[in-house]
Backbone bond lengths (Angstrom), bond angles and torsions (degrees), N, CA, C in turn:
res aa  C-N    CA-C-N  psi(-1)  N-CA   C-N-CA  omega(-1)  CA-C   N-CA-C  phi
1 X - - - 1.451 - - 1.528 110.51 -
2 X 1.229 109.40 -25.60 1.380 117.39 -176.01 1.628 126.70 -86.48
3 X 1.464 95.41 -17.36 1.500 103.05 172.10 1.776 97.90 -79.54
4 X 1.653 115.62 -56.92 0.910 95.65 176.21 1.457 157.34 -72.04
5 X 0.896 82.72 12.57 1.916 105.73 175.58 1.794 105.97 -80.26
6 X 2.046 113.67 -44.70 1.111 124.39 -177.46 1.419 109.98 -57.76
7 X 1.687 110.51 -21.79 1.453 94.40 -172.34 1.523 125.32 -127.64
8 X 1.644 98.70 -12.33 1.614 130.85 141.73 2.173 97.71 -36.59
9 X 1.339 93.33 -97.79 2.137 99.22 -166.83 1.640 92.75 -4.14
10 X 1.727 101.23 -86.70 1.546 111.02 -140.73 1.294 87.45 -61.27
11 X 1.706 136.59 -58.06 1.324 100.56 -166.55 1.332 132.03 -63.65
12 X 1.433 144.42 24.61 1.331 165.06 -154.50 1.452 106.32 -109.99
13 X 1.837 86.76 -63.50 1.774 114.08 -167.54 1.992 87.51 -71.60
14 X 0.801 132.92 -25.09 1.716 128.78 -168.88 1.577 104.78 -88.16
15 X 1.061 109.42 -51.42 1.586 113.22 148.03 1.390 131.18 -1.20
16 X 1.870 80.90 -92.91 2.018 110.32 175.87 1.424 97.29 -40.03
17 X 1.273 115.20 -52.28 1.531 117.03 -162.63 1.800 122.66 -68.02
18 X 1.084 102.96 -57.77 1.727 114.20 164.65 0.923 117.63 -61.51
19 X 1.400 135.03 -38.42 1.924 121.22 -178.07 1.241 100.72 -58.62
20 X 1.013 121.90 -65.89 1.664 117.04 -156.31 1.633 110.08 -49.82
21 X 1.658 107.72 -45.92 1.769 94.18 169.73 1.225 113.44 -64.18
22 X 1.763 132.73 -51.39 1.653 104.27 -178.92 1.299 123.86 -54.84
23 X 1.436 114.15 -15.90 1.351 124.75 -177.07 1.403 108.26 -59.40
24 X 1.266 108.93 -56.73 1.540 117.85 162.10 1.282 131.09 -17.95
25 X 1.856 99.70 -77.18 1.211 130.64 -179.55 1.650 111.28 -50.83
26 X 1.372 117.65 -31.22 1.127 96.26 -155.10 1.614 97.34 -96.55
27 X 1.184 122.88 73.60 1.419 120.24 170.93 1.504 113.14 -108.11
28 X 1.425 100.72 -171.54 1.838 96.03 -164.22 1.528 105.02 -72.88
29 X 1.459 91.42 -145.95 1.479 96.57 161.92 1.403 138.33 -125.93
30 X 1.440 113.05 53.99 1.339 139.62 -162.44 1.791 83.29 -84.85
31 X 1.713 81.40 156.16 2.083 73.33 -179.42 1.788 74.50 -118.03
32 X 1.237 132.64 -9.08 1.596 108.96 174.63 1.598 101.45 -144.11
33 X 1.818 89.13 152.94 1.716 102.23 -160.15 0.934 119.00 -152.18
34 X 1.516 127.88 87.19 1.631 133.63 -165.46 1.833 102.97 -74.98
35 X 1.138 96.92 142.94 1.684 106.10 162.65 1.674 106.91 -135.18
36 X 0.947 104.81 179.79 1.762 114.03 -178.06 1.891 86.91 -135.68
37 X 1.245 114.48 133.86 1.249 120.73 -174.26 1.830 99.39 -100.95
38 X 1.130 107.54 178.25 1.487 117.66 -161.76 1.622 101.96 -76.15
39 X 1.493 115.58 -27.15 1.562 140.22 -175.68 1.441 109.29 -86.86
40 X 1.313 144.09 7.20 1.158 161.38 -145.66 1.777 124.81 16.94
41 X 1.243 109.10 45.23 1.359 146.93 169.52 1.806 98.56 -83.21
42 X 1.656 86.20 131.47 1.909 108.34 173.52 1.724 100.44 -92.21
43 X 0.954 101.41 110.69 1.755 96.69 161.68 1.552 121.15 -103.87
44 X 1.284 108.67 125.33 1.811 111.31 -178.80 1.112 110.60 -98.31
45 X 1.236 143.82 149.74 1.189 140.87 161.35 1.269 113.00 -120.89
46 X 1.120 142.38 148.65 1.592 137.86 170.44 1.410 114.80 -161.80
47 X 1.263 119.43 135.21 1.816 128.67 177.47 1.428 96.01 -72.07
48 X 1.420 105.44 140.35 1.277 117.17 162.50 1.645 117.85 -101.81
49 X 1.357 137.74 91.53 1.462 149.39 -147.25 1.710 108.26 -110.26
50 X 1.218 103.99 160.58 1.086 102.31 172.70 1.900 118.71 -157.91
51 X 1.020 96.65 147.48 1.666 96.38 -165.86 1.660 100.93 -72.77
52 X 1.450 128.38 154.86 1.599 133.68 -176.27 1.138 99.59 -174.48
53 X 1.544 117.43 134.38 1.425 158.84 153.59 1.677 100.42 -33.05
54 X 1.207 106.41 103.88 1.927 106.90 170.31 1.703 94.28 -94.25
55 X 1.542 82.64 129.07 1.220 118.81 -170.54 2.000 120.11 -120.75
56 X 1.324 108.39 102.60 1.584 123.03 174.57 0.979 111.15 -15.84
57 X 1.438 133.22 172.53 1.256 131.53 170.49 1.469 105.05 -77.51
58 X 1.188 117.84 -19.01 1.677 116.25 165.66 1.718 128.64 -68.14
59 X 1.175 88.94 -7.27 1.657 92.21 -172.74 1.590 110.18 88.49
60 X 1.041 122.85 0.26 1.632 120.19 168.43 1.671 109.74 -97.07
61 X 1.492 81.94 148.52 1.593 81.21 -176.89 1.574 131.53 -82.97
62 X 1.230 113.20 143.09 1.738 99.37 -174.13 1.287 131.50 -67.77
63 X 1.298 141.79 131.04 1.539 112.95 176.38 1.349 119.09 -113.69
64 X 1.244 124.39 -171.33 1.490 148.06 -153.37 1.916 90.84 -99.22
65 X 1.580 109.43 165.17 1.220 103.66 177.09 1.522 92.68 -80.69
66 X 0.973 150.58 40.56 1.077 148.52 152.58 1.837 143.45 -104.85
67 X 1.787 92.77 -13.30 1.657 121.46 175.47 1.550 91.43 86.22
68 X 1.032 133.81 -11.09 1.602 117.84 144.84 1.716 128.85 -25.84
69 X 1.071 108.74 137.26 1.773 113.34 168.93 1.303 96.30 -73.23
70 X 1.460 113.21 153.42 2.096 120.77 -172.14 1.770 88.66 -110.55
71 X 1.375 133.31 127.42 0.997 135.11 160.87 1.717 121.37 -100.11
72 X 1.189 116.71 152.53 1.239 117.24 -165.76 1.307 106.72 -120.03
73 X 1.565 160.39 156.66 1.872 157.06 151.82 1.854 103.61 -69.65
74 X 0.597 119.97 106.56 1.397 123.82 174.58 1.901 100.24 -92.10
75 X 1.562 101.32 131.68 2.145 88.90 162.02 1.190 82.37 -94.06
76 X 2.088 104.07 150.10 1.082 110.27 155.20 1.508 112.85 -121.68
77 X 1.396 100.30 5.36 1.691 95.62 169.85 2.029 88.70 172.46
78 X 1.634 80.30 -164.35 1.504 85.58 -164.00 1.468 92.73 -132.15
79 X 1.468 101.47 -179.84 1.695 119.53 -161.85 2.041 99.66 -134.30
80 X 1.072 123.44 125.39 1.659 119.53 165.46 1.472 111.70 -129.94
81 X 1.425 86.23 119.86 1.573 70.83 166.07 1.937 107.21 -137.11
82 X 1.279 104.08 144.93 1.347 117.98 177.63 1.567 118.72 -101.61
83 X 1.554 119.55 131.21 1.479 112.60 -169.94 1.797 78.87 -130.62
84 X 1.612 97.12 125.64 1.364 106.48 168.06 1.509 114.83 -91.97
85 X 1.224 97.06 157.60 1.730 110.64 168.53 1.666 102.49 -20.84
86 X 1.249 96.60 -77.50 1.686 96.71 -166.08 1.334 119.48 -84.64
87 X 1.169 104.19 39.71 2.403 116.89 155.09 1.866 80.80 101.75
88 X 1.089 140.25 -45.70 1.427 124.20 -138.18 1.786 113.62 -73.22
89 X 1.191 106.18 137.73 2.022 113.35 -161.66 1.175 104.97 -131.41
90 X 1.632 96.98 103.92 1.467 100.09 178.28 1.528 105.25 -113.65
91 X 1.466 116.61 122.89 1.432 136.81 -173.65 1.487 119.14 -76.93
92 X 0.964 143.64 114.62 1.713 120.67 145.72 1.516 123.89 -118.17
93 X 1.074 111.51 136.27 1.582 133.99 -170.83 1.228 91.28 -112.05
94 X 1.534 107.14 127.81 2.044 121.63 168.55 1.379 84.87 -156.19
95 X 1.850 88.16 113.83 1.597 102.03 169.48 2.120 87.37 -97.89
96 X 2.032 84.14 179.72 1.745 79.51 -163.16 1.855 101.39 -85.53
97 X 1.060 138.73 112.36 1.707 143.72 155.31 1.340 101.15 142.39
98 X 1.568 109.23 20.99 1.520 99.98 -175.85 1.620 106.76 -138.73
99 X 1.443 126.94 172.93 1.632 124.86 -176.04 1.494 84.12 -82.26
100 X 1.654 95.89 167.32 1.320 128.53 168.73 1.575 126.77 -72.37
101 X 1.046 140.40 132.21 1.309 142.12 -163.51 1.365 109.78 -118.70
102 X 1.253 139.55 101.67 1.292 139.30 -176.23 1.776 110.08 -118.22
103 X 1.074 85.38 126.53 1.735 88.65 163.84 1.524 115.35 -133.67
104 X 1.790 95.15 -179.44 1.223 105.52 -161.23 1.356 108.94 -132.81
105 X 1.345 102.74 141.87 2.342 90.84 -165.63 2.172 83.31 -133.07
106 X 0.946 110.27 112.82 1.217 103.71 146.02 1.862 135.25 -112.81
107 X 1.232 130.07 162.42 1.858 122.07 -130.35 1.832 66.81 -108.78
108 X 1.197 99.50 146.15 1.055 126.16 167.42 2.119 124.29 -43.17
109 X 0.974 98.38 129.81 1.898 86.02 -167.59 1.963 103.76 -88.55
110 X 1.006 107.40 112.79 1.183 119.61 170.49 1.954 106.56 -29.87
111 X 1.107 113.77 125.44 1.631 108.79 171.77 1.718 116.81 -80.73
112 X 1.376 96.07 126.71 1.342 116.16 -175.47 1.973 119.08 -54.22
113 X 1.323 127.86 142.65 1.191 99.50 -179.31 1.640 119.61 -84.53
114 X 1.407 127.08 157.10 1.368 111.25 173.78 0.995 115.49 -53.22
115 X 1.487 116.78 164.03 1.180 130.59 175.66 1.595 110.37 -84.90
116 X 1.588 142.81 162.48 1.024 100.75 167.20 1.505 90.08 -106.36
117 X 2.023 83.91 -177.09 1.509 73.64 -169.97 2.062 118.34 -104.66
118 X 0.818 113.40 167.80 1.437 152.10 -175.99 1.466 107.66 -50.42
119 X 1.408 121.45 115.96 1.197 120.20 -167.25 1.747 99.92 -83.19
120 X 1.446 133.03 127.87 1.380 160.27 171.93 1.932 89.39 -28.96
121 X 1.057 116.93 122.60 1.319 125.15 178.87 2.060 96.90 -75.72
122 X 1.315 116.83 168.68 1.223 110.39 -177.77 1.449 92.85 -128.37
123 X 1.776 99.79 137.09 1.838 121.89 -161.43 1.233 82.72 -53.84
124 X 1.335 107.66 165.83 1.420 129.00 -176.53 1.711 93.47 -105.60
125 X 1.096 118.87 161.63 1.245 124.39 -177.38 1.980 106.24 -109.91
126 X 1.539 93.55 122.73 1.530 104.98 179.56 1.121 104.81 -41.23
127 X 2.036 96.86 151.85 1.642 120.53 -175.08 2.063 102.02 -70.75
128 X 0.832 104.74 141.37 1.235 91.58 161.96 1.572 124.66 -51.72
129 X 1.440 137.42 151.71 1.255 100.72 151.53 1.246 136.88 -108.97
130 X 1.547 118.93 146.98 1.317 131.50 -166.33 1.246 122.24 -48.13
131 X 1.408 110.33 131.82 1.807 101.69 -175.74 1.673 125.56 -88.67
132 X 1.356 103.44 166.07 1.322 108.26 -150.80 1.822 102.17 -65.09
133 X 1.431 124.83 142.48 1.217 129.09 -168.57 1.951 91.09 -71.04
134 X 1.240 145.30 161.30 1.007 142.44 140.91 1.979 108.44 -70.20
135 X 1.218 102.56 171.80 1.186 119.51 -177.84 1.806 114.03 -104.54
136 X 1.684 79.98 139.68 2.145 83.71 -161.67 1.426 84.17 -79.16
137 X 1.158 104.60 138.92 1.882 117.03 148.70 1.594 105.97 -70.94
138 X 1.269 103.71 149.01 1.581 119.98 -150.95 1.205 129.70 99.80
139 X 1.179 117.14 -50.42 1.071 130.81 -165.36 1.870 122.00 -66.73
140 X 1.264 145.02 117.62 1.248 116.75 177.12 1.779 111.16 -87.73
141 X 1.870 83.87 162.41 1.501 73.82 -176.74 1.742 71.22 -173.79
């Protein structure tokens, strides 16, 4: 029971972990794909593609019955972008052999109105000062 428990857990916990990315992965072939997240966030998704010359195993290019070059869409990466509740869009672009590029756009803040201002309080007029206590008889000092 004890072996199988050692090898039951992790393969369980390896599981939990991998479905959800093939789960991911296995979508159509839309190159863009809005969702609304549970947090009320826009998520975009989009392939970043690119047109290329199919090329023989010789390195020449193939053509069309026409002597045209045959072009092919290659993805070479993808595009995200997130728009939060309150305007702010943070992007990332990761093409494939290169780092990730993320930015950050926040919407401009509306200008507040002045306040007006505050009428000058008027000085208070000093305490008098208190007069001197006399001295108790009895007392040493």
């Amino acid at each position: 029971m004890k072996k199988l428990n050692l090898v039951a857990m992790p393969t369980a916990l390896a599981m939990a972990i991998v479905a959800p990315a093939f789960a991911q992965d296995a979508g159509g072939t839309e190159t863009e794909t809005e969702t609304a997240e549970p947090n009320g966030a826009i998520v975009t998704r989009e392939a970043l593609t690119e047109q290329r010359e199919v090329l023989d195993e010789e390195g020449n290019p193939v053509l069309d019955e026409n002597g045209n070059p045959t072009f092919e869409t290659v993805e070479i990466g993808f595009t995200q972008a997130v728009e939060t509740p309150s305007g702010n869009i943070h992007t990332i672009t990761k093409a494939d052999g290169e780092r990730a590029v993320v930015t950050h756009e926040k919407p401009e803040r509306v200008a507040k109105a002045d306040r007006p201002e505050k009428p000058e309080r008027p000085e208070k007029p000093e305490k008098p000062e208190k007069p001197e206590r006399p001295e108790r008889p009895g007392r040493g000092g």
